[in-house]
C-alpha positions as CSV (number, residue, x, y, z in Angstrom):
1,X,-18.7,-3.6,70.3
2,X,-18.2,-7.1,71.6
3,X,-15.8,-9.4,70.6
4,X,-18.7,-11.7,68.4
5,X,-19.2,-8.2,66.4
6,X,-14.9,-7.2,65.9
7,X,-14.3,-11.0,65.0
8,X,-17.7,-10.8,62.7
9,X,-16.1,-7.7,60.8
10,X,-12.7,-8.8,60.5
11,X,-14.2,-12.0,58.6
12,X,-15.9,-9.7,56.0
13,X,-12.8,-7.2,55.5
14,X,-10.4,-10.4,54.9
15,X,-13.6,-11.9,52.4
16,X,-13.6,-8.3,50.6
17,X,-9.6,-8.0,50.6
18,X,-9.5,-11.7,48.8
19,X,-12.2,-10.6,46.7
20,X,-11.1,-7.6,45.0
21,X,-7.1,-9.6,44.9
22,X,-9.3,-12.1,42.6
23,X,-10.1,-9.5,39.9
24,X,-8.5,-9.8,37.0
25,X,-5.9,-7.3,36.3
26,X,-6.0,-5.6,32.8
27,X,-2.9,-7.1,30.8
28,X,-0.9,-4.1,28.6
29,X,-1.9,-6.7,25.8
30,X,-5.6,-6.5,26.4
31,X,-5.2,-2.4,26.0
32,X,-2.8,-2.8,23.3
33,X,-4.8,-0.9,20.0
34,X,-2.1,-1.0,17.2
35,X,0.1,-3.9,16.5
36,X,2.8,-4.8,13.6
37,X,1.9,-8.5,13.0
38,X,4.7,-10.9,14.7
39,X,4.0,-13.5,11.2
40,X,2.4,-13.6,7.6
41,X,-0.2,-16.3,7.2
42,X,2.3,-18.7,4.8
43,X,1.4,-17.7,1.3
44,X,2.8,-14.2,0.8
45,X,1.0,-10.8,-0.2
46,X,-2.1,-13.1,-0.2
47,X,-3.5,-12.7,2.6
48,X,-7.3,-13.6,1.4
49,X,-8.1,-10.5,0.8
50,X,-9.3,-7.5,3.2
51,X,-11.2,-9.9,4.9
52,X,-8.7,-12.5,5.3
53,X,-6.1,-9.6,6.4
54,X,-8.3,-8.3,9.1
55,X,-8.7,-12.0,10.5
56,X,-5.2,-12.6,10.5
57,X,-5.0,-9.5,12.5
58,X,-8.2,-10.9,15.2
59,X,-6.7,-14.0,15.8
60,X,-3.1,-12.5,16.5
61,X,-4.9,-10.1,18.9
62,X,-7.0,-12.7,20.4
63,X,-4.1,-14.9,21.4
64,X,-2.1,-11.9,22.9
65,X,-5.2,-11.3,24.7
66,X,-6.6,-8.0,23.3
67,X,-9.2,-10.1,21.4
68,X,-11.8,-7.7,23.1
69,X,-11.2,-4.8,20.0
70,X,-12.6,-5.8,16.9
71,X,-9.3,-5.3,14.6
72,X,-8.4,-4.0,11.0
73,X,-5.5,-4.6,9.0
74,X,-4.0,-1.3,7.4
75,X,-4.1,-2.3,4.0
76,X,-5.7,-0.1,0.7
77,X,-7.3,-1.9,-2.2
78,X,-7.6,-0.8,-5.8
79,X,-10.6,0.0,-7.5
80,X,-12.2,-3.0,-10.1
81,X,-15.5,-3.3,-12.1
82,X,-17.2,-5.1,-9.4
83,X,-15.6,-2.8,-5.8
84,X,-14.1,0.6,-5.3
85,X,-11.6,1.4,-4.0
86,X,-10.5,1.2,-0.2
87,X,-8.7,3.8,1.5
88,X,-6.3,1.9,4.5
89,X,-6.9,5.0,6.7
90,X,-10.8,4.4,6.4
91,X,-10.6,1.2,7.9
92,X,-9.2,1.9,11.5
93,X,-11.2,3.9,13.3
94,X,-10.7,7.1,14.8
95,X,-7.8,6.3,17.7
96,X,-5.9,7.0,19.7
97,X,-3.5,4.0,19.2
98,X,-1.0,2.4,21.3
99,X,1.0,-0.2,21.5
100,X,1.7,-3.6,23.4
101,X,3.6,-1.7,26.4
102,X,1.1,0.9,26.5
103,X,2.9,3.9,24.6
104,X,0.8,5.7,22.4
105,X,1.5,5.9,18.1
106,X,-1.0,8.3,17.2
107,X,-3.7,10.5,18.7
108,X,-5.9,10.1,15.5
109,X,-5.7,9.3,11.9
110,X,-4.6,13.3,11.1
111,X,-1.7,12.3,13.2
112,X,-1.0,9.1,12.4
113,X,-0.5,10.4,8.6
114,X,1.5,13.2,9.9
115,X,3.8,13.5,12.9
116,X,3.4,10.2,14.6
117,X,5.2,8.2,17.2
118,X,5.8,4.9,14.8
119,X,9.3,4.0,14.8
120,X,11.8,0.7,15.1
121,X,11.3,1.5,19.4
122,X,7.2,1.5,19.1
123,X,6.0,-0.6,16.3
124,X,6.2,-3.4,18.5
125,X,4.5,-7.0,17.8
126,X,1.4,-8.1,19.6
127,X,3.6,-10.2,21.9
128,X,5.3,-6.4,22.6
129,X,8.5,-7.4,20.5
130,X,10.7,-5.5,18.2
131,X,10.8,-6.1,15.3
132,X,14.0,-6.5,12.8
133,X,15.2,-3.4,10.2
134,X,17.7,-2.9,7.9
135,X,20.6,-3.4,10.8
136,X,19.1,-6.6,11.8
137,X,19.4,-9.8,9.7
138,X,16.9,-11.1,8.5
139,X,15.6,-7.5,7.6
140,X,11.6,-7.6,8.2
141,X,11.2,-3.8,8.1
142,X,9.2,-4.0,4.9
143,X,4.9,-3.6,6.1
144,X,2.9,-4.1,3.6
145,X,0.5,-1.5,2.9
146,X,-0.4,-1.0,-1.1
147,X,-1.1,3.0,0.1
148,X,0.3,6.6,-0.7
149,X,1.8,8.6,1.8
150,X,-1.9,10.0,3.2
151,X,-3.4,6.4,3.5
152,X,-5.0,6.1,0.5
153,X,-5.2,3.7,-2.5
154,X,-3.6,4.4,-6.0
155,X,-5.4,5.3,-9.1
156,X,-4.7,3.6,-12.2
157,X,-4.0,0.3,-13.5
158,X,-0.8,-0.7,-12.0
159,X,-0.4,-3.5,-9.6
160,X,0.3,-1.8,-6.1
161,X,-1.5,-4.5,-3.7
162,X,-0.7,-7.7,-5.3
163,X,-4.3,-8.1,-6.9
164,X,-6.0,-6.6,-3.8
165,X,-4.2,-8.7,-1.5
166,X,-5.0,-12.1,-3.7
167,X,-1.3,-13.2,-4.9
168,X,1.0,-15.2,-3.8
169,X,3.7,-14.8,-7.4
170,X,3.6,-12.1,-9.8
171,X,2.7,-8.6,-9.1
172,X,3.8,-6.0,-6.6
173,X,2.8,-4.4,-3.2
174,X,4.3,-0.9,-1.7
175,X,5.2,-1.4,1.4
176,X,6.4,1.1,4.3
177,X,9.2,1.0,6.7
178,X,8.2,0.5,10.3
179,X,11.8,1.8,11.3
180,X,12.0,5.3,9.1
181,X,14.8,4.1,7.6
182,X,16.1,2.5,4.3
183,X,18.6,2.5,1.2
184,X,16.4,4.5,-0.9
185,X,15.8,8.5,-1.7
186,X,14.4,10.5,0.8
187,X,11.3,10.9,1.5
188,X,10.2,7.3,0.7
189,X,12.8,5.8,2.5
190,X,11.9,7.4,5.9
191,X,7.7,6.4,5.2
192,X,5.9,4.1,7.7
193,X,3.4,3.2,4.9
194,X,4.5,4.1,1.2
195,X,8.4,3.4,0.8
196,X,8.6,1.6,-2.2
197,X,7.1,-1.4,-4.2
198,X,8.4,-4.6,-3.6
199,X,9.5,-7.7,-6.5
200,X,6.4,-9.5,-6.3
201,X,4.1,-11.2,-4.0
202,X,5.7,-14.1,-2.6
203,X,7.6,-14.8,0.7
204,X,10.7,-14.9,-1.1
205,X,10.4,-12.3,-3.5
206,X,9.0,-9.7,-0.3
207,X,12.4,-10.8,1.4
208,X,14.1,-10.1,-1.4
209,X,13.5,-5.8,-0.4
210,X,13.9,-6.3,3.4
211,X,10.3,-7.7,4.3
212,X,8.4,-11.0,5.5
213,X,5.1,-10.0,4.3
214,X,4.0,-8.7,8.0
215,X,1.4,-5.9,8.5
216,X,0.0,-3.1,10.7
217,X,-3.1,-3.9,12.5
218,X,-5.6,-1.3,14.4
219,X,-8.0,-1.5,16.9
220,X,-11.1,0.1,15.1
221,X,-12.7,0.6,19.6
């Protein structure tokens, strides 16, 4: 090989060595698929509804930079004249789920409602922060849910989702706590999702149990 040909070859290995330096590297944001939501909107348990919830939950995503799942916000709705009901563990897809540093919650929804990996540690923020519990002040470790223990919605005619995720005063919400932990009897008190129902539906009323009106959002691919 003459030295035209070596010099010819050493051009293209540097051009392919800069080349594959340029690709973007995957962020653990962008393979982040469950999130606890780092804010609430500003009005409370109304959140505009399902669809409102789940957008809150896209844009969050989106400007952590995992905007490339199409995102759902674990939340159940009670049944009226003109809807059924919704089910919170129908809405996120099949899994597995993990979080912002890359540490999986849940293999799939049986698990997720059973012996999961969701604690204070793991049910980090999209921006991969933890968020505060009971031994943190302000206590945010109230997520609302409005869902029983296996991720469905209550029967009957008593407010558990703040009209379906439409108020912002009276009414109530159950929530779950993201740490396991809590002042309350056991079992509640140590649920992710159904711990207890909160005062009513605004921002000062869900502080006024340990919460700030935050949520659990999935990545339904």
């Amino acid at each position: 090989m003459n030295q035209r040909s070596k010099l010819l070859l050493l051009a293209c290995a540097a051009t392919c060595l800069l080349a594959a330096c340029a690709q973007p590297r995957s962020s653990p944001q962008s393979l982040m698929t469950f999130f606890v939501t780092s804010t609430n909107p500003g009005k409370g348990a109304d959140l505009g509804g399902l669809a409102g919830a789940d957008q809150h939950c896209q844009a969050l995503a989106s400007a952590a930079g995992a905007g490339n799942h199409t995102w759902r916000a674990y939340l159940s709705t009670s049944a009226i004249a003109s809807a059924p009901a919704v089910n919170a563990r129908d809405r996120i897809g099949t899994g597995p789920w993990q979080n912002a540093k890359g540490v999986v919650i849940a293999r799939n929804v049986a698990e997720l409602h059973g012996d999961n990996n969701l604690n204070k540690q793991t049910a980090l923020t999209e921006k991969g922060e933890v968020v505060n519990s009971n031994e943190d002040k302000p206590n945010m470790h109230d997520i609302l849910t409005g869902s029983q223990p296996d991720g469905t919605a209550f029967t009957g005619s008593e407010d558990k989702t703040c009209g379906n995720w439409t108020k912002s005063g009276d009414g109530s919400a159950i929530v779950g706590h993201h740490n396991r932990n809590g002042t309350g009897a056991a079992p509640a008190t140590y649920s992710w999702n159904s711990a207890h129902a909160t005062r009513g539906c605004s921002l000062p009323a869900l502080a006024s149990t340990g919460g700030a009106g935050l949520l659990y959002c999935f990545a339904t691919n």
